[in-house]
SETOR-70529 format. One record per residue: x, y, z negated of N, C-alpha, C in turn; residue number from 1. Coordinates in Angstrom, 3 decimals. Layout:
BEGIN
> nxx/nyy/nzz/caxx/cayy/cazz/cxx/cyy/czz/i
> X/Y/Z/X/Y/Z/X/Y/Z/NUM;
...
This chain:
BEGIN
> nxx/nyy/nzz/caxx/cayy/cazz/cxx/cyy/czz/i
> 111.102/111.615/-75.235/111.109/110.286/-75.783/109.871/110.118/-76.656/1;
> 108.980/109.370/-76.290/107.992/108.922/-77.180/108.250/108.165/-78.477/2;
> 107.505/108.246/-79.395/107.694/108.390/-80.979/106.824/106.484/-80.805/3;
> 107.636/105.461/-81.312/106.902/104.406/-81.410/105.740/104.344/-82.309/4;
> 104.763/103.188/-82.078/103.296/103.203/-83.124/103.901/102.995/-84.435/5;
> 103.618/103.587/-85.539/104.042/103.034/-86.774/103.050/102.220/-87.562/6;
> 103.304/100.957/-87.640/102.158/100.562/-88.343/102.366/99.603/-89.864/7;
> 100.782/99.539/-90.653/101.347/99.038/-91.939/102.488/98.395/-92.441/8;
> 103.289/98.481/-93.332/104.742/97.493/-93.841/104.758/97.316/-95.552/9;
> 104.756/96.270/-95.872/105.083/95.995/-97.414/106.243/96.591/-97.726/10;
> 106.097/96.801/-99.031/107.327/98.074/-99.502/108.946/96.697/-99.400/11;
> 108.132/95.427/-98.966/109.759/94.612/-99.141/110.458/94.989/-97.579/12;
> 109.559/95.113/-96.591/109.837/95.193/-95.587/110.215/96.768/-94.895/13;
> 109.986/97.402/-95.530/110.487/98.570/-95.787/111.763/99.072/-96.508/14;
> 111.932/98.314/-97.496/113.269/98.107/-98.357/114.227/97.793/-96.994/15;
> 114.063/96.401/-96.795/115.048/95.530/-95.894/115.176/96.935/-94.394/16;
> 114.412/96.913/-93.769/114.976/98.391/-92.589/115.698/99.512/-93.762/17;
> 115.698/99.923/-94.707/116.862/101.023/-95.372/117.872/99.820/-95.852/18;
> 118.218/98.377/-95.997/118.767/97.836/-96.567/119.453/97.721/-97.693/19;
> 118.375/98.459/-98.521/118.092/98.275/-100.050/117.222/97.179/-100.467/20;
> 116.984/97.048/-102.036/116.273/96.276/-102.707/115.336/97.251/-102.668/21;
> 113.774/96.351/-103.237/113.060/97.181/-103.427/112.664/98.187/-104.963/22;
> 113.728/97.558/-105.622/113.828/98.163/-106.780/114.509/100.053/-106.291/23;
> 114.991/99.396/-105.431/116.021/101.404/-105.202/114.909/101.379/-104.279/24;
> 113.924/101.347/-103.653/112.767/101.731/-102.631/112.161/102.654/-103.979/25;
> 111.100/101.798/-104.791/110.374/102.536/-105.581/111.396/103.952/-106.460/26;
> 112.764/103.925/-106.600/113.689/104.800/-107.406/113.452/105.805/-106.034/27;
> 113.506/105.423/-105.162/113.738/106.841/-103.726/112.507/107.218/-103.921/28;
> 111.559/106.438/-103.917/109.848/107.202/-103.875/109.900/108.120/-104.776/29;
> 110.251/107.467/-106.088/109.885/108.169/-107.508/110.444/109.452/-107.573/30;
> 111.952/109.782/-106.876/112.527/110.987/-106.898/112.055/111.912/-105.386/31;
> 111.403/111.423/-104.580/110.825/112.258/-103.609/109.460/112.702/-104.261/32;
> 108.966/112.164/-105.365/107.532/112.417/-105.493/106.157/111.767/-104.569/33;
> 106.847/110.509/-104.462/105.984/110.115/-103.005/104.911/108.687/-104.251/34;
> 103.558/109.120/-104.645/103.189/107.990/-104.792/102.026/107.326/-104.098/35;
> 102.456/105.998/-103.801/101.541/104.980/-102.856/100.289/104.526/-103.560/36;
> 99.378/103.799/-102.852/98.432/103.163/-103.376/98.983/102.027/-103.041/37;
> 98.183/100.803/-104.148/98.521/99.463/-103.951/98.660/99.167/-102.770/38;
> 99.256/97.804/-102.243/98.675/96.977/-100.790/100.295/97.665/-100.132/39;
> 99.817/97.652/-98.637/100.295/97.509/-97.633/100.459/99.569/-97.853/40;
> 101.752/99.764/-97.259/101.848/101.429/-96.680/101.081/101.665/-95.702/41;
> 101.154/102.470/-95.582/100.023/102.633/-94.390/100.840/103.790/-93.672/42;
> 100.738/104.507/-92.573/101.139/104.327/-91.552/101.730/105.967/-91.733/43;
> 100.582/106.789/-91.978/100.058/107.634/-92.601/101.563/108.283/-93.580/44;
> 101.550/107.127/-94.447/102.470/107.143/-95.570/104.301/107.132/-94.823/45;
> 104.144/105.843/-94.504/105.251/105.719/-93.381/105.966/106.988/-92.718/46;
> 105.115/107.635/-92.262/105.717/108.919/-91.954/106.411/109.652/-92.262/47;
> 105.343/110.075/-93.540/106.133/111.225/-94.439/107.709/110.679/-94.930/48;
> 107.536/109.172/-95.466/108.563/108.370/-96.001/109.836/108.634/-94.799/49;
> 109.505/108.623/-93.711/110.638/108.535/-92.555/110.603/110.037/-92.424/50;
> 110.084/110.935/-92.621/110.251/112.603/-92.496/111.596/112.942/-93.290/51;
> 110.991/112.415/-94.638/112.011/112.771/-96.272/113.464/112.463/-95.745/52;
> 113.297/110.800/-95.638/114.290/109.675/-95.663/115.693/109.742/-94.514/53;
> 114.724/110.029/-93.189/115.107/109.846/-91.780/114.601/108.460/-91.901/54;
> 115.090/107.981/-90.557/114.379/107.103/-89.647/115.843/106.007/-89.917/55;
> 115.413/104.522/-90.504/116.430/104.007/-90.643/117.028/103.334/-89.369/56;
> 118.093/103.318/-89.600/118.892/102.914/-88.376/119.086/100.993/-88.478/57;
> 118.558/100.824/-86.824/118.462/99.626/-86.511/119.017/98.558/-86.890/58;
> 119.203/97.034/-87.526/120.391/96.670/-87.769/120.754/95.892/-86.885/59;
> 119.922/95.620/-85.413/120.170/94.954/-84.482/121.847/96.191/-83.661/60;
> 121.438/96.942/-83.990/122.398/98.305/-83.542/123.549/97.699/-84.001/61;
> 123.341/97.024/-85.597/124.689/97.243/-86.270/125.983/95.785/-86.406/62;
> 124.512/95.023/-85.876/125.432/94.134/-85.656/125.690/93.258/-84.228/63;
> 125.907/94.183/-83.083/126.298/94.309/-81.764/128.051/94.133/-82.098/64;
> 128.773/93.477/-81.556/130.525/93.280/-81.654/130.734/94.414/-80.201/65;
């Protein structure tokens, strides 16, 4: 199974796929030790973040009846 492109995401849009605020985004960074540079994540970053985290689960998945 090929690994999709990961590309840049604002930390809001990143929040919303873990379906947190982004206030508990920056609290998960802060206790992984993960710090970003301003702007956009980068892809790079993304990774590691989905290494730590896992890979959040779809919410198109979750809201199938």
């Amino acid at each position: 199974m090929e690994t999709p492109e990961i590309k840049a995401k604002t930390r809001s849009e990143l929040a919303n796929e873990y379906c947190i605020c982004v206030r508990t985004l920056y609290r998960w960074l802060k206790s992984a030790n993960i710090n970003l540079s301003k702007g956009l994540i980068k892809p790079k970053d993304l990774q590691r973040i989905y290494t730590i985290f896992g890979r959040p689960i779809r919410k198109d998945f979750l809201n199938k009846s």
